[in-house]
C-alpha positions as CSV (number, residue, x, y, z in Angstrom):
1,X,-11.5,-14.6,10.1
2,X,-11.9,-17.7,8.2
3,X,-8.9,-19.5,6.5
4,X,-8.1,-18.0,2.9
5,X,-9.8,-15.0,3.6
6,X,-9.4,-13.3,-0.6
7,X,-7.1,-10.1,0.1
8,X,-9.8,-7.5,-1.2
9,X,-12.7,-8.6,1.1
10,X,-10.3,-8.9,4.3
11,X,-9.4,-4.8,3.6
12,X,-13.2,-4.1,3.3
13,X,-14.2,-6.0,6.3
14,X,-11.2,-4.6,8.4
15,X,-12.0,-0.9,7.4
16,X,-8.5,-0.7,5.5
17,X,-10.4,0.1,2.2
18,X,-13.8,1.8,2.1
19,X,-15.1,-0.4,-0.6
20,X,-14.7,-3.6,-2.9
21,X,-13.4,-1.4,-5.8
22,X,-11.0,1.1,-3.7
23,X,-9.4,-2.3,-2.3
24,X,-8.7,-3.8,-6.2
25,X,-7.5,0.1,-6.7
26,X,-4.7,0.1,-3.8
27,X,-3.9,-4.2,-4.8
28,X,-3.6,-3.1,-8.3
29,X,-1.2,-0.1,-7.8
30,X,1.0,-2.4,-5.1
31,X,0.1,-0.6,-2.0
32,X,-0.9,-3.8,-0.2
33,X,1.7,-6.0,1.7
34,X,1.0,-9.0,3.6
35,X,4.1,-10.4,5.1
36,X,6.4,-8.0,3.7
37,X,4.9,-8.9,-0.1
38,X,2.7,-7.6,-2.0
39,X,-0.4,-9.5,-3.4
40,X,-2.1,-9.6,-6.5
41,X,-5.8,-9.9,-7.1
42,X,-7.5,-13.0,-5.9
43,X,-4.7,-14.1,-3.6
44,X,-5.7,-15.0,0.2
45,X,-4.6,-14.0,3.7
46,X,-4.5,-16.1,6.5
47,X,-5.4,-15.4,10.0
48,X,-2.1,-14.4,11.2
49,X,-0.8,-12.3,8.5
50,X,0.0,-9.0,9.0
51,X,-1.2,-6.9,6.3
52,X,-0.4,-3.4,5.6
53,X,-1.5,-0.7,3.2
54,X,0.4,2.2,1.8
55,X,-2.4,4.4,1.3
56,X,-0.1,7.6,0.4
57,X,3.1,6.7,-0.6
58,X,2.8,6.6,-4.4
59,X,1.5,10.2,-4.4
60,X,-1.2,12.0,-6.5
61,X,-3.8,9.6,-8.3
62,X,-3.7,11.5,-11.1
63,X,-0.9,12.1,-13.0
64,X,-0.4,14.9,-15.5
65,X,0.7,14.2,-18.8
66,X,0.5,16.9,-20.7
67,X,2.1,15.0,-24.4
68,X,-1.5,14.4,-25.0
69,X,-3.7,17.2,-26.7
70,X,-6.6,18.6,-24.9
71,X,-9.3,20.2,-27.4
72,X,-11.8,22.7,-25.4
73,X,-14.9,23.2,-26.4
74,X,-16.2,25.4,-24.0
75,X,-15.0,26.4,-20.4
76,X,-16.2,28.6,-17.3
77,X,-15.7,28.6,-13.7
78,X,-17.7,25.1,-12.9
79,X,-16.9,23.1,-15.4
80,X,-15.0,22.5,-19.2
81,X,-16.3,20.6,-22.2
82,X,-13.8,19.0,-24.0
83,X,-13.6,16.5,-27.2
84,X,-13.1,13.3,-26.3
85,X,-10.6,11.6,-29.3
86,X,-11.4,8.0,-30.2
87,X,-9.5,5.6,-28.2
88,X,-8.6,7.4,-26.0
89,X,-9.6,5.9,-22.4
90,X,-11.5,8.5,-20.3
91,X,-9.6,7.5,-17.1
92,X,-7.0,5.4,-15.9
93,X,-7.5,2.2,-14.3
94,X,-4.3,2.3,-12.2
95,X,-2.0,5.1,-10.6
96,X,0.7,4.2,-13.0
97,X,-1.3,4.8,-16.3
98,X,-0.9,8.1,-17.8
99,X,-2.3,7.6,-21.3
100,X,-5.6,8.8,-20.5
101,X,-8.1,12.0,-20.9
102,X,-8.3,13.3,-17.4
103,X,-4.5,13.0,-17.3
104,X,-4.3,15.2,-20.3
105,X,-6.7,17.4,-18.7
106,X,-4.9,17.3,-15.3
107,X,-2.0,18.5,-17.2
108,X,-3.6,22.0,-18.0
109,X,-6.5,22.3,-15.4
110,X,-4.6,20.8,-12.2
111,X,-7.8,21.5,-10.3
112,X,-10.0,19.2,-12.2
113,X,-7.6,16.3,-10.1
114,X,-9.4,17.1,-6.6
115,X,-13.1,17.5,-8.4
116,X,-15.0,14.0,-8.2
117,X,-15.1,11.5,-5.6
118,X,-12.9,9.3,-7.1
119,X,-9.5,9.5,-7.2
120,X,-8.5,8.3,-10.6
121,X,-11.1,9.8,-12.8
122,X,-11.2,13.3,-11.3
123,X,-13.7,15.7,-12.2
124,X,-15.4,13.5,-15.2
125,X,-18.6,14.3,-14.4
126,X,-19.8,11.4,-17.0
127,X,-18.0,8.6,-19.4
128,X,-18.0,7.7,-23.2
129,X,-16.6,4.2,-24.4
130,X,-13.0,3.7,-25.8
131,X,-14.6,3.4,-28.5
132,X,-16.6,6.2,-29.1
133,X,-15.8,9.8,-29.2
134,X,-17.0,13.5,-28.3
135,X,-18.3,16.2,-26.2
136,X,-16.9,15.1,-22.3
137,X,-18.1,17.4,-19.4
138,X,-15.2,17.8,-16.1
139,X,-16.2,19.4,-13.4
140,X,-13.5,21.9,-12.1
141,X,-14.3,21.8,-8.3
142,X,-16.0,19.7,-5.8
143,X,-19.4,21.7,-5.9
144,X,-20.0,21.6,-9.7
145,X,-19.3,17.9,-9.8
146,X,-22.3,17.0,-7.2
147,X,-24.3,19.5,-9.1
148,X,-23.5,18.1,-12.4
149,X,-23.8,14.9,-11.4
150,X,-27.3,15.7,-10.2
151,X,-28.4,17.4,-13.1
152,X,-27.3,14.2,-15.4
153,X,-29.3,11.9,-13.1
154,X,-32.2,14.3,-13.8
155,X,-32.0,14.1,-17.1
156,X,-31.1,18.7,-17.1
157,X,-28.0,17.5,-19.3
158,X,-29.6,16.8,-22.7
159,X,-26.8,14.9,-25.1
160,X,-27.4,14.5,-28.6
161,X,-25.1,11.4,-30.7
162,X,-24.9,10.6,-33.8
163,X,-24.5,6.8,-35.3
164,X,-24.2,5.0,-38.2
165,X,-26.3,1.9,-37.5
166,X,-26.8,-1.3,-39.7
167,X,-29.9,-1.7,-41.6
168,X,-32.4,0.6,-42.8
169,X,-34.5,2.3,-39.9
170,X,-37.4,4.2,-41.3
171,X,-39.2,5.4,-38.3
172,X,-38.2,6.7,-34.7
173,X,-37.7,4.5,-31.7
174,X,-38.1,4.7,-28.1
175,X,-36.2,1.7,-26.8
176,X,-37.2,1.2,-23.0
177,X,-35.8,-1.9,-22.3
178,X,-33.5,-2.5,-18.7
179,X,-30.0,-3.5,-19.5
180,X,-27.7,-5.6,-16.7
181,X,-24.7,-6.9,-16.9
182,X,-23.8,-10.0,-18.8
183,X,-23.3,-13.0,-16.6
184,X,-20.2,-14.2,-17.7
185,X,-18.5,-12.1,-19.9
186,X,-17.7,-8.3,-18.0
187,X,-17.1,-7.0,-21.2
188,X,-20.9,-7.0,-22.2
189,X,-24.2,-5.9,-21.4
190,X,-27.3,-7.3,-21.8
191,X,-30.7,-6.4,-22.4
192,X,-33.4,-7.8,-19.7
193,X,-37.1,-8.2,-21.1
194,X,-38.4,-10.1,-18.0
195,X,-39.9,-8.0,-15.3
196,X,-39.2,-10.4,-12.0
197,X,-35.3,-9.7,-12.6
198,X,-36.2,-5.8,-13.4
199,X,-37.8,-5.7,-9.7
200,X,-34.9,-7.7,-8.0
201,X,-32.3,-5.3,-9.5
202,X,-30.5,-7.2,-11.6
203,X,-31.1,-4.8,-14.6
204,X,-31.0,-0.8,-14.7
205,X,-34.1,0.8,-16.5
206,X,-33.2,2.6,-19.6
207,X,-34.3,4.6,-22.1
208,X,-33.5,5.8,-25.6
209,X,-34.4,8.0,-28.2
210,X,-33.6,7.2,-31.8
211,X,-34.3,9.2,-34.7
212,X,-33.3,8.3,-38.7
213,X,-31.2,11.4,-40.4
214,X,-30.3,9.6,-44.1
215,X,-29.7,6.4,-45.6
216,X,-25.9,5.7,-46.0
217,X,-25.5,2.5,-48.1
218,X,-26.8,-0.3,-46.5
219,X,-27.2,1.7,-43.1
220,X,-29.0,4.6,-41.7
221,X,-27.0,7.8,-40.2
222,X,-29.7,8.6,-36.6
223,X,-29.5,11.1,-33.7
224,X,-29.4,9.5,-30.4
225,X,-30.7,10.9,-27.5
226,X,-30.3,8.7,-24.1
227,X,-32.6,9.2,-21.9
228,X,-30.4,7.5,-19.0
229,X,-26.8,6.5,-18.5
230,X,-26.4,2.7,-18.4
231,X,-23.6,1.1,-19.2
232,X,-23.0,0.7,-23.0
233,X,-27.0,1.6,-23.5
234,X,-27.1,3.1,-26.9
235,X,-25.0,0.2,-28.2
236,X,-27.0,-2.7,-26.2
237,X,-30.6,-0.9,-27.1
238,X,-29.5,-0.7,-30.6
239,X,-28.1,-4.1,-31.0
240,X,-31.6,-5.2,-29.4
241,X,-33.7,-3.3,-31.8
242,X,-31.7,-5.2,-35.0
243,X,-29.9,-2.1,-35.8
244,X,-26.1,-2.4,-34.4
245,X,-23.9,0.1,-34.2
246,X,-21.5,-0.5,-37.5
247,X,-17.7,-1.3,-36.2
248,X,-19.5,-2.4,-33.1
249,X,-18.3,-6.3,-33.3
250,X,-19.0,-6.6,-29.5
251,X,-22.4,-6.6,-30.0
252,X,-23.0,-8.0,-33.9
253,X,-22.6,-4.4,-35.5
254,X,-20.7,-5.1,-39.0
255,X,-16.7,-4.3,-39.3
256,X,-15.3,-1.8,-41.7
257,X,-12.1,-1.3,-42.6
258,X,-12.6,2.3,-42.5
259,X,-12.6,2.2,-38.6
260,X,-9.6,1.0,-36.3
261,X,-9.9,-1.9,-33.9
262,X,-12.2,-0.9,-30.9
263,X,-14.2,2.1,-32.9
264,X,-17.3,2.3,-33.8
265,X,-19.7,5.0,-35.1
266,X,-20.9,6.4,-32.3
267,X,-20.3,10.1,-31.5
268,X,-21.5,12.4,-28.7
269,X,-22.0,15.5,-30.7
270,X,-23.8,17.8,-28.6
271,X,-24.5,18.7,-25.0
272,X,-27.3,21.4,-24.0
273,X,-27.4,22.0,-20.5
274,X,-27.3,25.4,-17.7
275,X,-23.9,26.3,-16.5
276,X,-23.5,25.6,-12.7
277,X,-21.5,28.8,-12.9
278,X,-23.5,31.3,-14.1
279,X,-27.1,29.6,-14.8
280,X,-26.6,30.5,-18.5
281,X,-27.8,27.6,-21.3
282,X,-24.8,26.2,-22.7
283,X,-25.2,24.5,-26.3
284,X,-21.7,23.0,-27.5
285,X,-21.0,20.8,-30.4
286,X,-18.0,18.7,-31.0
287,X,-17.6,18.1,-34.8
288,X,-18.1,14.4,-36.8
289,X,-14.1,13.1,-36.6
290,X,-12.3,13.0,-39.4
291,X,-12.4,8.6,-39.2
292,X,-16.7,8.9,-39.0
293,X,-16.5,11.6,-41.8
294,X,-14.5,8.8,-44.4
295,X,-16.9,6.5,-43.4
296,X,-20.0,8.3,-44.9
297,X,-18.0,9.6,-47.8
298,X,-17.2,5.8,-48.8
299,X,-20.7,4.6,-47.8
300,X,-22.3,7.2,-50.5
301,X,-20.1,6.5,-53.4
């Protein structure tokens, strides 16, 4: 092993963590000791240092906390649908954080914990932004999650937002381009127009639906239907097009004081899709938030 070896890469080379991100996950929640100490991320190991990993000893991934509200818009065997409250963080980042959906969920649907393939989000079978709120589909065992999974790479899982974008769109959009991630902030995404990176993999294809409802103001109210599920695509694809999400500073959408720090109107407000459990079509719809609905009542005035 070469001098300096950075602590994360020397667990994934030596098999003590199966990948890059498990090994920030166990560094993160202190179960990493070299000499007796623990580490932080970015620190190095040296040849002779004995390093070991408490792979068990801070218990379940998931803890339940069951102070925060769970609405449930629809449930059955496989899976729920629950609405997901703006600001709310879909998963935790590390084992001590409890201020989180899934732990919510956890709370009241323990099995939902042992669903997914990883440990700290559970059975979330798909994500939505801090930022943005709505309809959340958990899977509520092992085999619903791989066949949810696969049906939302398949595009079987049709979701249906609703934004408030800036500027007046007249016609509907089909916004194809790929979308990677921004090279030196990790906060962003970027939109990638030339086809030699596309083929190399540095950007995801993508594509989007957009379709205007009403002029509100100065903006247009559209349904959004992604296509695919990259990272941030809806606001990236918008931002792109000249229409950013409004509240969406990130990526040049216009602030409103309306709208808390970190939200923006974007809103997942319908899922159609066939129940794992019983092969029946499932339509649910989680209603426009009561923060979205003062923001088109002020708009009109």
């Amino acid at each position: 092993m070469a001098s300096g070896e950075r602590l994360d890469r020397f667990l994934v080379r030596t098999g003590l963590a199966a990948s890059r991100r498990q090994a920030r996950e166990l560094i993160a929640n202190s179960l990493v000791r070299v000499n007796g100490r623990v580490l932080h991320k970015g620190e190095t190991v040296a040849p002779n240092d004995r390093v070991d990993v408490e792979q068990t000893s801070k218990g379940p991934a998931l803890k339940p906390n069951p102070e925060i509200p769970v609405v449930v818009l629809f449930q059955d065997p496989s899976m729920l649908i629950v609405d997901k409250p703006t600001l709310l963080p879909c998963h935790p980042i590390r084992r001590d954080e409890r201020t989180t959906l899934i732990n919510a969920v956890v709370a009241r649907f323990p099995e939902t914990a042992d669903a997914g393939d990883k440990p700290l989000e559970g059975g979330l079978v798909h994500r939505l932004d801090n930022g943005t709120s709505g309809a959340l589909i958990i899977a509520r065992n092992p085999d619903s999650f791989a066949w949810l999974r696969g049906a939302i790479r398949g595009g079987r899982i049709e979701r249906e937002y609703l934004a408030l974008i800036s500027g007046e769109a007249r016609e509907p959009m089909e916004l194809t381009a790929a979308i990677a991630h921004h090279p030196k902030n990790h906060r962003k995404m970027v939109i990638v127009h030339e086809a030699a990176a596309q083929t190399r993999g540095a950007a995801r294809p993508a594509s989007t639906i957009v379709e205007p409802i009403r002029h509100v103001g100065s903006c247009t109210l559209v349904r959004v239907k992604p296509k695919s599920g990259a990272r941030h695509q809806i606001r990236v694809h918008l931002a792109d097009a000249g229409f950013p999400l409004v509240g969406d500073e990130l990526y040049g959408g216009p602030p409103l004081a309306e709208l808390k720090p970190g939200r923006f109107f974007l809103h997942l407000s319908r899922i159609r899709m066939q129940s794992p459990a019983t092969g029946d079509r499932v339509s649910v719809e989680a209603p426009l938030p009561g923060d979205l609905l003062d923001v088109l009542t002020n708009l009109e005035r």
